[in-house]
N, C-alpha and C positions, 0 to 999 in steps of 0.2 A: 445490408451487405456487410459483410465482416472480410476486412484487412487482413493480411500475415503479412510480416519481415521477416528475413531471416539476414541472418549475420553471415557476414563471406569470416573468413578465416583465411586471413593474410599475411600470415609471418609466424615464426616457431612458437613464439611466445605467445598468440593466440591457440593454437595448436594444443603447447601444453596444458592451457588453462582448460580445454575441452574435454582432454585425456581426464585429466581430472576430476568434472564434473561427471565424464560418464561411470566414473566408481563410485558414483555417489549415486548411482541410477539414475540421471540426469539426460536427457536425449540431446545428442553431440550437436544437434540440427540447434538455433534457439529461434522458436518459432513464436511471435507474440500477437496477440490480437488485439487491434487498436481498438482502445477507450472512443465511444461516442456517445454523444449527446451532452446532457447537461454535465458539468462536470465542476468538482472544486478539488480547490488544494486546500486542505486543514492544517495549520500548524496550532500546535497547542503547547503552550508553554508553560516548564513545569516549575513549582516554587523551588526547586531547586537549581532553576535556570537550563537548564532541559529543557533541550527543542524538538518535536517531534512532528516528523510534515508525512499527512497522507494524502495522495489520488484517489479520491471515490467522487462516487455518484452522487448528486446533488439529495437523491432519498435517504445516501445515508449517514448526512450531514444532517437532515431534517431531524432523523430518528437521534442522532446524537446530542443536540437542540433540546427535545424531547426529555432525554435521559438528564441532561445539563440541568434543567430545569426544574426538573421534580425533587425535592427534598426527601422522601419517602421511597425511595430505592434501593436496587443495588449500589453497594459504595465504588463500584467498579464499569468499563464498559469496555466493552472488545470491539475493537477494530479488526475488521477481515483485511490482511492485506491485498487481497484480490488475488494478482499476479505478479505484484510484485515482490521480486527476490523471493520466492517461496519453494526452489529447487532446493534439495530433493525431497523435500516436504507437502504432502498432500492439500495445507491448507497450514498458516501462518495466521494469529491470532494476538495484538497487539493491545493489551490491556491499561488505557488511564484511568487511574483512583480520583475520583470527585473532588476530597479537600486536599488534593496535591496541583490541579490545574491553577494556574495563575491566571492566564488570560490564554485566549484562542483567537484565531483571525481564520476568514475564510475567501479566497479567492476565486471566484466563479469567472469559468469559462466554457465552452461549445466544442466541444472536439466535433472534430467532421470527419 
């Protein structure tokens, strides 16, 4: 079963941030589909002390695991940001370099 929110828009200053976004092709509605299932938060922390936290799915914390681990790779790996913050952008694509990750942590939890 898939969820929507939608955001009420309650004061001018929500109002104008809407205007806003709909110049940017952005739909004035903000309709979002809630994350289910397995789920983690990734923070990976960069040697330059750079903090980076994403929402995905436990498959694709697996595959990042995966990539972490192979020496013999791409020096690079893209994070899809899913849906988040990805207006008015088709698809949002967030890239860590290998020998710049410090240390990473991962938080598992069950969205319902």
């Amino acid at each position: 079963m898939n969820l929507f929110i939608m955001r009420s828009v309650s004061n001018e200053k929500d109002k104008d941030i809407i205007n806003i976004l709909a110049c940017f092709g952005c739909h004035p509605y903000f309709f979002t589909e809630l994350p289910s299932g397995d789920r983690t938060i990734l923070t990976v922390t960069l040697t330059t002390g750079i903090e980076k936290e994403f929402d995905l799915p436990i498959s694709e914390v697996n595959t990042f695991f995966d990539w972490y681990d192979t020496t013999t790779g791409s020096a690079r790996y893209g994070i899809n940001k899913q849906d988040n913050n990805k207006c008015p952008f088709s698809k949002r694509i967030d890239y860590v370099i290998h020998d710049k990750i410090l240390t990473f942590e991962v938080s598992e939890y069950k969205a319902q």
